[in-house]
Backbone as numpy.savetxt, mean C-alpha at the origin, in Angstrom:
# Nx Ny Nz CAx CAy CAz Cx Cy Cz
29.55 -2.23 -1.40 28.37 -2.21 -0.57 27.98 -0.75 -0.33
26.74 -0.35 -0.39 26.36 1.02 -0.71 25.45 0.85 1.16
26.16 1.74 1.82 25.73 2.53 2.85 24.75 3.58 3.30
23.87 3.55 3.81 22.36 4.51 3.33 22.98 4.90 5.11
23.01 6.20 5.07 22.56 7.18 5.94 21.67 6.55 7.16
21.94 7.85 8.10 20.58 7.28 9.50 19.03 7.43 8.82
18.90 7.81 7.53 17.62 7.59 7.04 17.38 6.60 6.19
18.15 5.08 6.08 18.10 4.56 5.65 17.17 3.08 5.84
16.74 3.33 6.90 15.63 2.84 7.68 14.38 3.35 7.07
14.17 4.62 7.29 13.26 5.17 6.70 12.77 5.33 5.31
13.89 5.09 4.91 13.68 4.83 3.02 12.80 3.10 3.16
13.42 2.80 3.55 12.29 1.34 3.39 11.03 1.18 3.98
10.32 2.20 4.73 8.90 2.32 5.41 7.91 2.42 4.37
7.87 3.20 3.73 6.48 3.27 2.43 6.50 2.26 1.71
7.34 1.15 1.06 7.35 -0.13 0.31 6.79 -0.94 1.52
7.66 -1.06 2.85 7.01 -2.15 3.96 5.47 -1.86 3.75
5.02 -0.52 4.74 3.43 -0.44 4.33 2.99 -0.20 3.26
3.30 -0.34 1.68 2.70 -0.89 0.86 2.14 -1.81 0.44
3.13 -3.07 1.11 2.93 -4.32 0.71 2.05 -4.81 1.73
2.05 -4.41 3.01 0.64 -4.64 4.04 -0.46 -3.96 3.55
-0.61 -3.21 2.62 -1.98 -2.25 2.58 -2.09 -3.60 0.90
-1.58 -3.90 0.55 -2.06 -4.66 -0.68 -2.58 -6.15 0.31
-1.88 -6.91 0.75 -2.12 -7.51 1.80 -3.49 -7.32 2.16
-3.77 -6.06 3.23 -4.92 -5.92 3.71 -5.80 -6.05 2.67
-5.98 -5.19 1.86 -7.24 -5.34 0.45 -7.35 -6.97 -0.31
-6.09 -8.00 -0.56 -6.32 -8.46 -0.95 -7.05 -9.94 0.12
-6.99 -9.71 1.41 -7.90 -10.13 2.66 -9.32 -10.50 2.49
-10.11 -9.12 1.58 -10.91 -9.20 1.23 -11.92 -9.91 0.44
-12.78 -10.92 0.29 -13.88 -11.34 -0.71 -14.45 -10.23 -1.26
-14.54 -10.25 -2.87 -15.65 -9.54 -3.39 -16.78 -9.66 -3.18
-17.11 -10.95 -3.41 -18.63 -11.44 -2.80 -19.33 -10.51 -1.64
-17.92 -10.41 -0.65 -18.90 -9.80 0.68 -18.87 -8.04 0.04
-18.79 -7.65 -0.58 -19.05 -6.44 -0.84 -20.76 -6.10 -1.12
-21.00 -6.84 -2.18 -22.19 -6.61 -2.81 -23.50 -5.98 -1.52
-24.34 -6.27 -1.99 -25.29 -5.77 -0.95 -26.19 -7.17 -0.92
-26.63 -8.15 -2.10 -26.86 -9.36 -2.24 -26.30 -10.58 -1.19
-25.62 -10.12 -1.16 -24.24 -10.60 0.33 -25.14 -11.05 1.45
-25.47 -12.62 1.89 -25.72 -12.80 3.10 -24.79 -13.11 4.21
-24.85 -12.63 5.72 -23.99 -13.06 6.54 -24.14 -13.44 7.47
-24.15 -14.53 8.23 -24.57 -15.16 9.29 -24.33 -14.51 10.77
-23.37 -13.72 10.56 -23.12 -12.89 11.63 -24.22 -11.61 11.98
-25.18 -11.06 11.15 -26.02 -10.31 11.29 -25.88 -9.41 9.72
-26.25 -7.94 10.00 -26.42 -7.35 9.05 -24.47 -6.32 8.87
-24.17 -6.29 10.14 -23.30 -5.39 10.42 -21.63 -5.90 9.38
-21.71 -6.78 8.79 -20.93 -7.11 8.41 -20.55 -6.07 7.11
-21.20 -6.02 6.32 -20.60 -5.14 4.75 -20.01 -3.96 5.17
-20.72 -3.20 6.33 -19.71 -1.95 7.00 -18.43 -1.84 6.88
-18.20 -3.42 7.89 -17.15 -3.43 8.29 -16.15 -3.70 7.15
-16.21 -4.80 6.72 -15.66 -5.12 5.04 -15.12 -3.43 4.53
-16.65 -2.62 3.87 -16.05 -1.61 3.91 -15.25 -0.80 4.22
-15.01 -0.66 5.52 -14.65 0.23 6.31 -12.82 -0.36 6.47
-12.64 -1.78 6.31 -11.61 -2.30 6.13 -10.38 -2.17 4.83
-11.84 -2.32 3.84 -10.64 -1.61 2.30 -10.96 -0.02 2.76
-11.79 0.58 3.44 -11.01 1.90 3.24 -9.75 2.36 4.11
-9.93 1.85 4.93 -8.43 1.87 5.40 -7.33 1.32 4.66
-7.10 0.45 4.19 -6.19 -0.09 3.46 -5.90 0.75 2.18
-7.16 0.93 1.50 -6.75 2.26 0.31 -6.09 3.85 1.47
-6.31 4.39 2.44 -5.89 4.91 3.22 -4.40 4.68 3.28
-3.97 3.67 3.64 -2.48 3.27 4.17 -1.84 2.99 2.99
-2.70 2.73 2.13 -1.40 2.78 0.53 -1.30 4.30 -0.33
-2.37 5.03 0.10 -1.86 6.58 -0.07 -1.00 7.52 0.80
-0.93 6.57 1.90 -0.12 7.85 2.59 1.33 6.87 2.53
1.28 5.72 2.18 2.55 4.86 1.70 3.15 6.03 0.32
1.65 5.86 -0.74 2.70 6.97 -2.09 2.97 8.17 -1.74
2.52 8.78 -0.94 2.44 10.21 -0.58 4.04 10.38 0.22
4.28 9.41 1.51 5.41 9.03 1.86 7.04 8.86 0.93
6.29 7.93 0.16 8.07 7.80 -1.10 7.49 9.09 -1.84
7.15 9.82 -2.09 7.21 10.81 -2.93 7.56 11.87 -1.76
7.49 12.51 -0.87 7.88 13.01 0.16 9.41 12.99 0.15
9.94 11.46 0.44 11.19 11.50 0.44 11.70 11.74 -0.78
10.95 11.36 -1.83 11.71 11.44 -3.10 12.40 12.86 -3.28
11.06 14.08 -2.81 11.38 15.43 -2.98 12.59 15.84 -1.90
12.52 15.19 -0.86 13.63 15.80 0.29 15.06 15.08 -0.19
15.01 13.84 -1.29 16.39 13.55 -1.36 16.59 14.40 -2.23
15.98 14.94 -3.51 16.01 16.20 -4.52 16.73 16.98 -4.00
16.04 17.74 -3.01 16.90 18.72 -2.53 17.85 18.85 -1.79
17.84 17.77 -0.70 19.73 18.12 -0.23 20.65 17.14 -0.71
21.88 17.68 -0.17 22.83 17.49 -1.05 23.60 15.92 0.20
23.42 15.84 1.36 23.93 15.15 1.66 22.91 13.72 2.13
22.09 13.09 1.60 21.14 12.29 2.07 21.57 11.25 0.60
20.78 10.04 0.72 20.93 9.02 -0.07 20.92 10.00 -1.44
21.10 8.95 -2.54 20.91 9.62 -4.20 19.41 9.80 -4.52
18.71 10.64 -5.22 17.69 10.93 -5.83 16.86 9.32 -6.46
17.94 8.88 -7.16 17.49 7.33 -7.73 17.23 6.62 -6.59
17.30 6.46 -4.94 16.88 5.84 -4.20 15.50 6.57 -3.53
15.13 7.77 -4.01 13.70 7.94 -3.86 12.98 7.88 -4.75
13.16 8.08 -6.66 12.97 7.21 -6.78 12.48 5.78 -7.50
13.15 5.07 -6.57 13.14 3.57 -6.50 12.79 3.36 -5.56
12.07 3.80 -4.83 10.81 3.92 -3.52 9.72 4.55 -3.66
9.60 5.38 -4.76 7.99 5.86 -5.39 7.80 4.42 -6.28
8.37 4.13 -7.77 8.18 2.90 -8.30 7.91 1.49 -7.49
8.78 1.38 -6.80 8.33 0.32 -5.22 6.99 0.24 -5.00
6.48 1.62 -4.58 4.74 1.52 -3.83 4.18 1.63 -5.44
4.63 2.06 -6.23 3.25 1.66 -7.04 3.24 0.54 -8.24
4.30 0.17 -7.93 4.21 -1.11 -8.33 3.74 -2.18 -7.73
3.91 -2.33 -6.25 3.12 -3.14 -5.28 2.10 -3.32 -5.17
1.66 -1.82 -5.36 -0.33 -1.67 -5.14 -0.72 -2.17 -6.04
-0.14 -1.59 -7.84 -0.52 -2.21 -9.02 -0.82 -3.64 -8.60
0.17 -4.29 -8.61 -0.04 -5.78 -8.33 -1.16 -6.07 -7.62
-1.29 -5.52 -6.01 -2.01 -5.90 -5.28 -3.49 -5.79 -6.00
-4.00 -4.69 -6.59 -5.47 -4.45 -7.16 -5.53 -5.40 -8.44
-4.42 -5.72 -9.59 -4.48 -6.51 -10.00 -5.10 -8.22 -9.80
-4.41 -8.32 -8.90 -4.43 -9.59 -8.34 -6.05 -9.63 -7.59
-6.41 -8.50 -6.74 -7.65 -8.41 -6.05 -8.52 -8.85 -7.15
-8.93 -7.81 -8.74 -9.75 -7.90 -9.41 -9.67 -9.20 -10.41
-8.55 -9.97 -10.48 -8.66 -10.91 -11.11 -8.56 -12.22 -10.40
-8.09 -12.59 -9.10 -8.41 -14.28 -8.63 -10.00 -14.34 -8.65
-10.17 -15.84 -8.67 -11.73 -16.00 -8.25 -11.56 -17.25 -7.37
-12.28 -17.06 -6.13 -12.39 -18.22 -5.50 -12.76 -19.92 -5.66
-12.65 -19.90 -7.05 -13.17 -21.58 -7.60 -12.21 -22.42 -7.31
């Protein structure tokens, strides 16, 4: 059984909010993007939509930015988890997101 350090908590934060920021985007209808887009709620709606994947593209960059962060701080010292557990926490987030935009651009609601 392999024992991770008091940062071993923290090694698993950028995969957790990866998989919520794919989550969040995949929340989304394409449909409501367009501008063709009617909404019964008024006009204010596509904003928001917007304003929703940009946050979510937001929180899955500072997710890769995060495992690559650690990746570089396990690089350099000598007493923190192994290098292969940062990473295998950069591959984590972008494999997740992959999926997640995958999956966004190809279901269709039929």
């Amino acid at each position: 059984m392999v024992v991770l350090g008091g940062r071993g908590r923290l090694q698993r934060g950028p995969g957790i909010f990866a998989s919520l920021a794919a989550l969040m985007f995949n929340c989304v209808n394409k449909d409501e993007i367009g501008y063709d887009y009617y909404s019964p709620y008024g006009d204010d709606s596509e904003w928001r939509v917007k304003l929703w994947l940009f946050v979510a593209y937001v929180v899955s960059f500072v997710c890769l930015a995060g495992s690559v962060g650690l990746l570089v701080q396990d690089a350099l010292t000598n007493k923190g988890p192994s290098v292969w557990t940062g990473v295998a926490g950069v591959l984590q987030c972008v494999l997740v997101l992959i999926s997640g935009l995958v999956y966004w651009t190809c279901h269709s609601e039929d």
